[in-house]
C-alpha positions in Angstrom: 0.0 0.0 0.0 1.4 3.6 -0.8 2.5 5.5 2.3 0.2 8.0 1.3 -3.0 6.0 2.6 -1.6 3.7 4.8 -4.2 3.6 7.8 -6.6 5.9 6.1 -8.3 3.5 4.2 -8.5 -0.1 5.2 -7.7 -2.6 3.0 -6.8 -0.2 0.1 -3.7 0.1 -2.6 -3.3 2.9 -4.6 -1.0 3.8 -7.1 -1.3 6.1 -10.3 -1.3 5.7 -14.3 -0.9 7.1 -17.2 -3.7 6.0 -20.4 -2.3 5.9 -24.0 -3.8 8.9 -24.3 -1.4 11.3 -22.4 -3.7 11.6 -19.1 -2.2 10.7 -15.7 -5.3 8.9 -13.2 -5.1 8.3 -9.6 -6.5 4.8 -8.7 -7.7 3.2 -4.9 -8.2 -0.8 -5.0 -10.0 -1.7 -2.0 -10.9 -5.1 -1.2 -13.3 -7.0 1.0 -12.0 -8.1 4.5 -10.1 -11.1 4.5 -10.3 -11.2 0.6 -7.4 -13.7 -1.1 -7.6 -13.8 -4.8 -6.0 -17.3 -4.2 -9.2 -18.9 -3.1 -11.8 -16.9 -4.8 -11.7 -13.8 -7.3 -14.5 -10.9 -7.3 -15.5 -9.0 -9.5 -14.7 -5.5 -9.7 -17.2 -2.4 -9.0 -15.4 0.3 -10.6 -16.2 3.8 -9.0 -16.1 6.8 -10.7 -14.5 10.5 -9.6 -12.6 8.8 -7.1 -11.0 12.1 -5.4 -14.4 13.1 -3.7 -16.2 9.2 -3.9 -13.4 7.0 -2.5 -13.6 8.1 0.9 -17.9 8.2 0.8 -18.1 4.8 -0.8 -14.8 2.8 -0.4 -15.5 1.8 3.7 -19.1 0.5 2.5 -17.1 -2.5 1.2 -17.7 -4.0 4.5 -21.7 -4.5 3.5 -20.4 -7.8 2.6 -20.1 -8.8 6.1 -24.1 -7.5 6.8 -25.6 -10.5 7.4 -28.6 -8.5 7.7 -28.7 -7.3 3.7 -25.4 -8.9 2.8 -24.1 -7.8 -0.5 -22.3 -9.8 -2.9 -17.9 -9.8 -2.7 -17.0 -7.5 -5.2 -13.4 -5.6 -5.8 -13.5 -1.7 -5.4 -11.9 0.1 -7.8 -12.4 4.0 -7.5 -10.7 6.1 -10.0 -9.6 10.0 -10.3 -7.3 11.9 -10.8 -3.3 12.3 -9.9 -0.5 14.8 -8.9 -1.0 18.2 -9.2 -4.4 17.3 -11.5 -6.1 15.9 -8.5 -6.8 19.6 -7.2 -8.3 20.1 -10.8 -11.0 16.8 -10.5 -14.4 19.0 -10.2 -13.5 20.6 -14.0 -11.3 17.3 -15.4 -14.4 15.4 -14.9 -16.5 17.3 -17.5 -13.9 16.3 -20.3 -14.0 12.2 -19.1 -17.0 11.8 -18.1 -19.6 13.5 -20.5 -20.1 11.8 -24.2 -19.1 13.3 -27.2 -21.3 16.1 -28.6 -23.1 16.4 -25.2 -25.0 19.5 -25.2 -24.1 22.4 -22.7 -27.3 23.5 -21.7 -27.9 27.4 -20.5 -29.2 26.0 -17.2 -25.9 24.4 -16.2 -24.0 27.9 -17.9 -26.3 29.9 -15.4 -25.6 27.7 -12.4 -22.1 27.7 -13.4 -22.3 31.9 -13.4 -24.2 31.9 -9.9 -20.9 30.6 -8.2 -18.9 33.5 -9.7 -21.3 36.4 -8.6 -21.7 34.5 -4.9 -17.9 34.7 -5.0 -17.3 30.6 -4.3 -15.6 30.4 -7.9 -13.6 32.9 -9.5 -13.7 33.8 -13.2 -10.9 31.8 -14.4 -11.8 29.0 -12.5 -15.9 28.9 -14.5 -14.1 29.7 -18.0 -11.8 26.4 -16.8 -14.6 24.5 -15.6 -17.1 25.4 -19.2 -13.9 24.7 -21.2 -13.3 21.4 -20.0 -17.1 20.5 -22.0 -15.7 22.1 -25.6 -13.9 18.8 -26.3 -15.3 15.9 -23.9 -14.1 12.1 -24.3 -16.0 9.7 -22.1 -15.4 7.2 -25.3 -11.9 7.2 -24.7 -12.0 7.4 -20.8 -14.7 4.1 -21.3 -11.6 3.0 -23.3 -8.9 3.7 -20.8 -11.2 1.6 -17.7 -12.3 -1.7 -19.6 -8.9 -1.9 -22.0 -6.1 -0.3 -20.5 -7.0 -0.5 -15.9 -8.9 -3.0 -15.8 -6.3 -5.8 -17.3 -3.8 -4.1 -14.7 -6.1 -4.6 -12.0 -6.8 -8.5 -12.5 -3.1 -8.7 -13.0 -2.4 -7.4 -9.8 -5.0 -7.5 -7.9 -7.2 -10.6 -9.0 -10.7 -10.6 -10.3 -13.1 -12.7 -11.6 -14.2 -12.8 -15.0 -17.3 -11.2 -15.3 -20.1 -10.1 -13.2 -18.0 -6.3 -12.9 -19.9 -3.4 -12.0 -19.5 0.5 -12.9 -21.1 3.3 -10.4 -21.4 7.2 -11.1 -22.8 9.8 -9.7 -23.8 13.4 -11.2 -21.9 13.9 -14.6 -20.5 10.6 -13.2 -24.0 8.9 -13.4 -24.2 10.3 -17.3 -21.3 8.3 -18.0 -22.5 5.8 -16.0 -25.7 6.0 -18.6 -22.8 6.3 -21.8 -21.1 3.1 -20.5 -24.1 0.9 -19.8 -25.3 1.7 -24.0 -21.5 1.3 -25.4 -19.9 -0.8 -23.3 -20.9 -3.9 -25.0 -21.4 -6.1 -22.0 -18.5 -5.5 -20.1 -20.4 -4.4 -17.1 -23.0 -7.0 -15.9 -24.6 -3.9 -13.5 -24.3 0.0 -13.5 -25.5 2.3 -11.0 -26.6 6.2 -12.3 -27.1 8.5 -9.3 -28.4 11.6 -10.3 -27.5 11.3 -14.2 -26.3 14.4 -15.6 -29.1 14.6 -18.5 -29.5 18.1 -18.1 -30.9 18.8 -21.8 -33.2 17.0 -23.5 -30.9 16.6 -26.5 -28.5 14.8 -24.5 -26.7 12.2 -26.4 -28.6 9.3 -24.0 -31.8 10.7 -25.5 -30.2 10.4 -28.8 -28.7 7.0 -28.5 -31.6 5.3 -27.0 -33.3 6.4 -30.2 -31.2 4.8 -32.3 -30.9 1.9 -30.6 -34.8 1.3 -30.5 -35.7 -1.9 -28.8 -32.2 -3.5 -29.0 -31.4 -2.4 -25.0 -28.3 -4.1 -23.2 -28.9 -6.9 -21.0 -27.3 -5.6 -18.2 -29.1 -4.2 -14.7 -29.3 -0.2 -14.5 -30.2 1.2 -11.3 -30.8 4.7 -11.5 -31.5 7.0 -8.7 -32.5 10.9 -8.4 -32.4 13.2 -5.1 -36.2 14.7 -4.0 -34.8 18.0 -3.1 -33.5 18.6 -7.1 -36.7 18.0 -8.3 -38.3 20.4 -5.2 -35.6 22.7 -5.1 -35.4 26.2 -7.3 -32.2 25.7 -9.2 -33.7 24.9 -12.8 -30.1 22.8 -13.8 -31.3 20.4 -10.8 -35.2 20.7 -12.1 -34.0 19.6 -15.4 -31.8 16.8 -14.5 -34.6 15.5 -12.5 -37.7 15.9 -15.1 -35.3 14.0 -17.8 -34.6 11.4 -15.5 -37.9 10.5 -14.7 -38.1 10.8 -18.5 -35.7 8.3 -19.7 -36.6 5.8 -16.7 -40.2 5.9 -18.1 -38.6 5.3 -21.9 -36.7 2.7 -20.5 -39.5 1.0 -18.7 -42.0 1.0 -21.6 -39.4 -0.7 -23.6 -39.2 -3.6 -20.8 -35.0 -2.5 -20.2 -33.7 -4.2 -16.9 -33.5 -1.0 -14.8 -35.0 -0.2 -11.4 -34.5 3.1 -9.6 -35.4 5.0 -6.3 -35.5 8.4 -5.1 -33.3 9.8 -2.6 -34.5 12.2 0.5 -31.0 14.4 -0.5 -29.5 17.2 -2.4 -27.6 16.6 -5.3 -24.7 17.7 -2.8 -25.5 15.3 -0.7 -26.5 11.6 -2.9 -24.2 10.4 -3.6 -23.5 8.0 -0.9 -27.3 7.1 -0.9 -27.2 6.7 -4.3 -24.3 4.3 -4.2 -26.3 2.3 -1.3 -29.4 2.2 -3.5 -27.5 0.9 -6.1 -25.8 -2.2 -3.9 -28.7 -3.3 -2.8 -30.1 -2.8 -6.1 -28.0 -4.8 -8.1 -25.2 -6.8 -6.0 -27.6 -7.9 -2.8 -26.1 -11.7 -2.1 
């Protein structure tokens, strides 16, 4: 285990990497309690913006040991970013994590300007954070996690062969929504707390279209927070309205996805979220 989080986080390697594309990723491996790779392989749960998730989500590993709702042994793998980037994550994000041709809509450009008049981000930082969004690439971060980490993480850390999982939350849980329609059964279950669909020409919306009734087999879980759909900041509203949109689409067309709604902000889901999706999808 790296010095850095010795006794931080139990049970948890972490080392850093670089993709073929040029971009250097921070990653934390936890494993279950007692887990030996010898005996028995997991699969892995791969967790998305791991500098803010990894410390909500990372200790829940030890739901496999609730013999009240025990959850199935899975491998977490939590992934960010590195070195002097890692103070960048929040804006990164947008360029990793958000599909090609995603639309910007004015909602999230107005929140985005509310921070710089209350004075919690400065003007640089909001042109940074937009910018990130003129060129995004969650087909080559997808890439990156199923071709290029993921064969380093069996190698090193063991795994079974199938039955992975992918969790996202935010922009995190539009990627999730990315992955689950291109990732061509890699994942067997992916978890979508509060999606970032905030326009209604998202790419999902587009995608789903195209695809017609020809859905992936795998389970979806997809959760949204009560206080975004009550709230008054219309990027919330938004993300909320076209989530109960698609999970309506989806459910007409008889997909494999269940979902729940979360008494939370959107601040404050994400751990929920990552609950809800556990017992959604991994319950033993």
């Amino acid at each position: 285990m790296s010095s850095m989080w010795q006794g931080c986080l139990a049970d948890t390697d972490y080392f850093e990497m670089r993709s073929s594309g040029g971009y250097d990723y921070g990653v934390w491996v936890t494993t279950p309690p007692g887990y030996d790779p010898a005996e028995a392989t997991a699969p892995v749960l791969y967790v998305l913006d791991g500098n803010w998730a990894v410390g909500l989500t990372a200790p829940l590993i030890v739901t496999q040991l609730d013999r009240m709702h025990q959850i199935q042994p899975y491998v977490q793998v939590s992934v960010g970013y590195a070195g002097e980037e890692a103070q960048h994550w929040d804006r990164l994000r947008n360029r990793d994590l958000v599909p090609p041709g995603e639309p910007v809509a004015q909602e999230f450009l107005d929140a985005v300007e509310m921070g710089v008049e209350a004075g919690t981000t400065t003007r640089e930082q909001a042109d940074a954070y937009v910018g990130e969004l003129r060129n995004t690439r969650a087909d080559a971060f997808l890439s990156f996690l199923t071709d290029e980490l993921h064969p380093r993480v069996e190698r090193d850390h063991g795994a079974a062969t199938s039955g992975h999982g992918l969790f996202g939350y935010s922009y995190g849980g539009l990627f999730s929504l990315y992955a689950w329609l291109n990732s061509g059964g890699f994942f067997e279950s992916v978890g979508a707390g509060s999606p970032g669909v905030v326009s209604t020409d998202s790419q999902v919306f587009a995608q789903l279209a195209r695809r017609g009734d020809g859905l992936p087999a795998a389970k979806l879980h997809v959760t949204f927070n009560e206080q975004e759909l009550l709230g008054e900041l219309p990027v919330y509203q938004n993300l909320a309205r076209n989530t109960a949109t698609l999970l309506s689409d989806l459910t007409a067309r008889g997909a494999a996805v269940t979902s729940a709604v979360m008494r939370e902000t959107h601040l404050t889901g994400l751990q929920a979220s990552f609950l809800s999706y556990l017992r959604a999808c991994r319950s033993a």
